[in-house]
N, C-alpha and C positions, 0 to 999 in steps of 0.2 A: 429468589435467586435461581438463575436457571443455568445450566451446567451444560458444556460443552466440550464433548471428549475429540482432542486433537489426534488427526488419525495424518498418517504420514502419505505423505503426496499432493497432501491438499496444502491451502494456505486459509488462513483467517483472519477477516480486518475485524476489528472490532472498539469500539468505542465503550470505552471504561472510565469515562468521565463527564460531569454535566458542564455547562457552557463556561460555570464560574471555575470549574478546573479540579471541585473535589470528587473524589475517588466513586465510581458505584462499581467496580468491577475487580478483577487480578485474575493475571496468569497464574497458574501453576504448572507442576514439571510435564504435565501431559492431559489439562485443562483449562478453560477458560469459564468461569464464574461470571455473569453479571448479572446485574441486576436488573434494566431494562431490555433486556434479549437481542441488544445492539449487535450482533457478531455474525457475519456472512462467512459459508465456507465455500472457497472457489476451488474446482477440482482443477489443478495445475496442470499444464503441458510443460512451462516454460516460466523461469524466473530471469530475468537478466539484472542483476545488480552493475549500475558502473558511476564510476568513481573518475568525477572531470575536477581539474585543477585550472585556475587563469593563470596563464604563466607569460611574462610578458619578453621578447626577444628584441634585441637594440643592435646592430653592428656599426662597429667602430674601427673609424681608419685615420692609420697616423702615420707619419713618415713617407716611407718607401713599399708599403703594404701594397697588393693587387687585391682585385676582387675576390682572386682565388686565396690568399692568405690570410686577410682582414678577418679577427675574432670574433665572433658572436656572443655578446652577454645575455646571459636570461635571468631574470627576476621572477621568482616566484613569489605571489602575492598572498597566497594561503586563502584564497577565494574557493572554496572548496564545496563541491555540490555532489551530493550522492540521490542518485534517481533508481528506483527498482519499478522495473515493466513488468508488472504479471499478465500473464497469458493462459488464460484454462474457459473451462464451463460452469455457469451454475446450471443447478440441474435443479428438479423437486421433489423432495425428502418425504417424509411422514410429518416435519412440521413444519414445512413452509413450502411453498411453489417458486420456483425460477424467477417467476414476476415480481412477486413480495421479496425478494433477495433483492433483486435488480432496485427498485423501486427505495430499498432500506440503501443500498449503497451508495444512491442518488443523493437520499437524505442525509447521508453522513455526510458527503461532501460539502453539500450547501449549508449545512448547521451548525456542524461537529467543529471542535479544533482539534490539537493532532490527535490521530490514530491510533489504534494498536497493532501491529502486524506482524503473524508470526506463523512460520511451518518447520515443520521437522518433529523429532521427541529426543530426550534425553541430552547427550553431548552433539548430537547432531540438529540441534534445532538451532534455527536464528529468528533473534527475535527483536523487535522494536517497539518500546513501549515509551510514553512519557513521563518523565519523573522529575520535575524541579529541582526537587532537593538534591537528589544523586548526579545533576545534570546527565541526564539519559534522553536520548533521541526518540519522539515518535515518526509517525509519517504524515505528511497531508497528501490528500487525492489531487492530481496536477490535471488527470487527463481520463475519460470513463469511455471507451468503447463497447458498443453492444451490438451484437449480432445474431436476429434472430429471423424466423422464417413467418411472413405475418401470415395473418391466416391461418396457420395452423392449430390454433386455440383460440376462441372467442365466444362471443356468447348465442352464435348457433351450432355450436357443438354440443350435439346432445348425449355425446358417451356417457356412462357413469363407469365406473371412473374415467374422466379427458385423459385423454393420449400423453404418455411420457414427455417432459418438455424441458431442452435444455436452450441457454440461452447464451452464445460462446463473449466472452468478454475481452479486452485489453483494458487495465491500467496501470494506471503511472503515477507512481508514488516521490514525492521529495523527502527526505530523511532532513529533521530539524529539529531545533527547541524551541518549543511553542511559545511566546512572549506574550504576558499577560498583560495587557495596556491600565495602566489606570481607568478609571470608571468617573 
């Protein structure tokens, strides 16, 4: 089990479950536990959470109404989508490089089902984890940008220890409940 201490400003996605959906990991109030060392920490600049509704608008004219007085109906459909854009750096730590981050984030997208995604400590943390039972929302990755300087690490670099390397990121998270298809 390898232990990850949630440090504030940062954010952490992390995958705390295998394909068929049972458990290898858990939050705790200012840690994350797992078991296959699934968990990137991206050092935040910017989080934007936003919250779009389909709302649908009809106008209707009867009588002696003008354009200017004719009512407007609107229908709300409760189609409801919650996206959070993260914006920061991975950087390379004492146990992993920016690349092996990049690279494991990659791989959660394309393997993983939903997410776990969580920043802050104590009453100030928010968090997104998958839970069936509880119907509790994880995230899945919608969108991965990566920005980095090439060249600046490869393999005719012959420092010991290579040069500091960060590697600035955006993505794009969908907030859902993961639905388990028959098999």
């Amino acid at each position: 089990m390898v232990t990850t201490q949630i440090i504030n400003g940062n954010v952490y996605v992390a995958s705390l479950s295998d394909n068929q959906g049972a458990s290898t990991g858990s939050i705790g109030d200012d840690t994350i536990e797992n078991v296959a060392n699934k968990t990137v920490e991206i050092h935040s600049a910017r989080i934007e959470y936003t919250y779009l509704n389909e709302l649908k608008d009809r106008t209707f004219k009867s009588g002696g109404e003008t354009d200017d007085t004719k009512p407007i109906r609107v229908t709300d459909l409760k189609r409801i989508r919650k996206v959070i854009i993260v914006t920061g750096v991975l950087v390379d730590d004492e146990s992993e490089s920016a690349t092996i981050k990049r690279d494991n984030l990659l791989t959660m997208g394309e393997f993983n089902r939903a997410l776990s995604l969580v920043w802050g400590n104590g009453n100030y943390r928010t968090l997104f984890t998958p839970n069936l039972v509880n119907d509790q929302f994880g995230v899945f990755i919608a969108k991965q940008i990566f920005k980095e300087t090439a060249g600046l690490i490869g393999a005719n670099v012959l420092n010991d220890p290579q040069p500091f390397r960060k590697i600035n990121i955006e993505m794009q998270f969908i907030v859902g409940l993961d639905i388990v298809l028959p098999q």
